[in-house]
C-alpha positions in Angstrom: 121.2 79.3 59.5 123.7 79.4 56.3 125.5 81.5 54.2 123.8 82.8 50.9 126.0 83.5 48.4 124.4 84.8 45.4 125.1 83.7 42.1 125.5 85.6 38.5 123.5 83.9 35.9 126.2 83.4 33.8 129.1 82.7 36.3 130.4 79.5 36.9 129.8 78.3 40.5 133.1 79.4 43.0 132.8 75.9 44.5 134.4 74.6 41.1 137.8 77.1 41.7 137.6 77.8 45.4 138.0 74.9 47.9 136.7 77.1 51.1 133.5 77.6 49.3 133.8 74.1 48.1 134.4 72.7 52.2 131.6 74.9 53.4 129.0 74.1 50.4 129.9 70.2 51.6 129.3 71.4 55.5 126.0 73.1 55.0 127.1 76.1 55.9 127.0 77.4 52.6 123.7 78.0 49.8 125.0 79.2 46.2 121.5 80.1 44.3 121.6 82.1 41.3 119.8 85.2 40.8 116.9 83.7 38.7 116.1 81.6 41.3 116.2 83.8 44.2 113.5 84.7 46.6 113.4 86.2 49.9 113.0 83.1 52.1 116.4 82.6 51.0 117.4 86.1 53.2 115.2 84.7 56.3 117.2 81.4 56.4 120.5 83.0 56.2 122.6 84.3 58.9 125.5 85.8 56.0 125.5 86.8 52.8 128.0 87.3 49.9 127.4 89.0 46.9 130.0 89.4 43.9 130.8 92.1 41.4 128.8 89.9 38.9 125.7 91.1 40.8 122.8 92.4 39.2 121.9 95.6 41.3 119.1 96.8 39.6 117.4 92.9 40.2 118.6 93.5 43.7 117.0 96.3 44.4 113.3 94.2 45.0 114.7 93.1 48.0 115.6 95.9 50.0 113.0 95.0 52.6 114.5 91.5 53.0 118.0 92.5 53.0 117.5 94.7 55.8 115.5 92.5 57.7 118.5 90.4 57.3 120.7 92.8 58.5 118.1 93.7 61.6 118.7 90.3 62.7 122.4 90.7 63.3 123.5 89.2 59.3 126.6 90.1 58.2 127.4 91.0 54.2 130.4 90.9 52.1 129.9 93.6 49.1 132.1 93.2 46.7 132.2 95.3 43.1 131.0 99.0 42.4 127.5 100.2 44.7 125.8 101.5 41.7 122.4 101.1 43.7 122.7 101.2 46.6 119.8 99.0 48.5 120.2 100.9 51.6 119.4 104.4 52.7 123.1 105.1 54.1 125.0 103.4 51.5 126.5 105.7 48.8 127.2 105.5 44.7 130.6 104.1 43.8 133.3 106.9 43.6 136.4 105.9 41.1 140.2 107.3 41.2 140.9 110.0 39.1 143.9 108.7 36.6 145.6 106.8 38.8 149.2 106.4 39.1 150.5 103.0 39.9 151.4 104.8 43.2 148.0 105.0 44.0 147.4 101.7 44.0 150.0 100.7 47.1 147.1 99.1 49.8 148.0 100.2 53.4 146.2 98.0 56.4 144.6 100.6 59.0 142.6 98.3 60.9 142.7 94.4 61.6 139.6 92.9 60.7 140.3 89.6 61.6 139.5 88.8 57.7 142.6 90.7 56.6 144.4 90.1 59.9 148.1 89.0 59.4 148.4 89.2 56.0 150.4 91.9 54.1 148.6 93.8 51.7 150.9 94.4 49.4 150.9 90.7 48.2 147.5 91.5 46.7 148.6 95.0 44.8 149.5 93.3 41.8 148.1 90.4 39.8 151.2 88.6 37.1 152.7 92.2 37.8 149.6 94.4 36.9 148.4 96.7 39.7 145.1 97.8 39.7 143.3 94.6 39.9 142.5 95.0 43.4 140.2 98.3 42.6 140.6 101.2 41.5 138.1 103.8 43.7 136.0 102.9 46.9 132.2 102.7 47.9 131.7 105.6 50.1 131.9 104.7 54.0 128.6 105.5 55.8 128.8 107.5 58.9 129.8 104.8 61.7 132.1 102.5 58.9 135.7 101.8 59.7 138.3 102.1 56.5 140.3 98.3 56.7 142.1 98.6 53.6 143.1 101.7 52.2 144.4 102.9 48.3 147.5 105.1 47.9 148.8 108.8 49.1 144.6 109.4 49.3 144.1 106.7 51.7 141.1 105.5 49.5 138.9 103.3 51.5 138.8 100.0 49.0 137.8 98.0 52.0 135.7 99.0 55.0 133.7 98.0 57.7 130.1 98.7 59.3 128.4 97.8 62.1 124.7 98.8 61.2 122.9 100.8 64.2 119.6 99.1 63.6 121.7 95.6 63.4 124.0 93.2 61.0 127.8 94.4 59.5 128.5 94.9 56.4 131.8 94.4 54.8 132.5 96.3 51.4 135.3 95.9 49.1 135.2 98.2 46.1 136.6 95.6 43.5 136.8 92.2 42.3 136.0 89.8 45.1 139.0 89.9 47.4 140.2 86.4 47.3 140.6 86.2 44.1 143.3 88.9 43.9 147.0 88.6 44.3 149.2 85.8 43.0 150.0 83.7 46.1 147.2 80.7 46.0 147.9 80.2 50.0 146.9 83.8 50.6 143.7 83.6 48.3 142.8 80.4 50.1 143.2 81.8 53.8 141.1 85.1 52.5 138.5 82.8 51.5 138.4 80.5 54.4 138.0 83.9 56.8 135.9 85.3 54.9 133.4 82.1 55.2 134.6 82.3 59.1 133.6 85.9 59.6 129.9 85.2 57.5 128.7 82.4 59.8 130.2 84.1 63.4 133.4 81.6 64.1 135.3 85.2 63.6 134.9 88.5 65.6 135.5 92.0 64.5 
């Protein structure tokens, strides 16, 4: 079993930028296929699944059936970007901060998913000194979720996790994809390495 990561039409490949996804491509444990090439044996030969900001939700949508038969057989998922259709019954439409203050945009850890384990979140408020890149609301948390990573005096849930009743996890980040963000290129490279860990089992929540 691999890891699909789905790929925008019109994004270059993360392999060229990001050596993790690079390493794991080169292991087999990753499968980049772009989204005109997708089908759903490509959900019932992978164990994890990534998809990026970039994706197109609406295309998505044709394969609800597959995802959650995915996620029936224990698959875990890393969301990232705004849930504007949301391909499951229990996920919710994306809910952005109301003028926010650079205040609101200080991340406090409130549980340790071994993803974000260790690492201070306030190295990945700012990118070149710009808050805000992070994200700027959450995906609503279904009933069950855990809030990981949370926004400001609000305690906005940017990053939470769920542990599906009928099977799988999915892990949802409300912004750009979350190794990407920050300035220190050791930090984005451990985030990336974990986050291919969690995907294919070699990490536990």
């Amino acid at each position: 079993m691999t890891i699909l990561l789905i790929q925008s039409h019109y994004q270059d490949p993360f392999t060229l930028s990001a050596p993790a996804f690079a390493e794991a491509t080169a292991q087999g444990k990753l499968m980049t296929v772009r989204e005109t090439e997708l089908a759903e044996a490509h959900f019932a030969a992978a164990s994890g699944l990534i998809t990026t900001i970039h994706l197109d939700q609406i295309g998505f949508l044709k394969y609800a059936s597959a995802v959650a038969s995915f996620l029936d057989r224990g698959g875990r998922w890393i969301f990232n970007g705004h849930m504007l259709r949301p391909i499951l019954p229990e996920l919710g439409v994306y809910i952005p901060m109301p003028q926010p203050k650079r205040s609101d945009f200080a991340q406090i850890r409130r549980f340790d998913h071994p993803v974000f384990a260790g690492i201070d979140q306030r190295m990945l408020e700012t990118n070149r000194g710009v808050a805000g890149f992070y994200g700027r609301g959450h995906n609503p948390m279904p009933s069950g979720a855990v809030a990981i990573n949370t926004l400001g005096p609000a305690a906005v849930p940017i990053d939470w996790i769920w542990a599906r009743p009928a099977g799988g996890e999915v892990l949802s980040h409300a912004g750009n994809e979350f190794w990407g963000c920050g300035d220190d290129p050791d930090i984005q490279k451990q985030l990336a390495g974990r986050a291919i860990a969690w995907l294919a089992g070699e990490l536990n929540r």
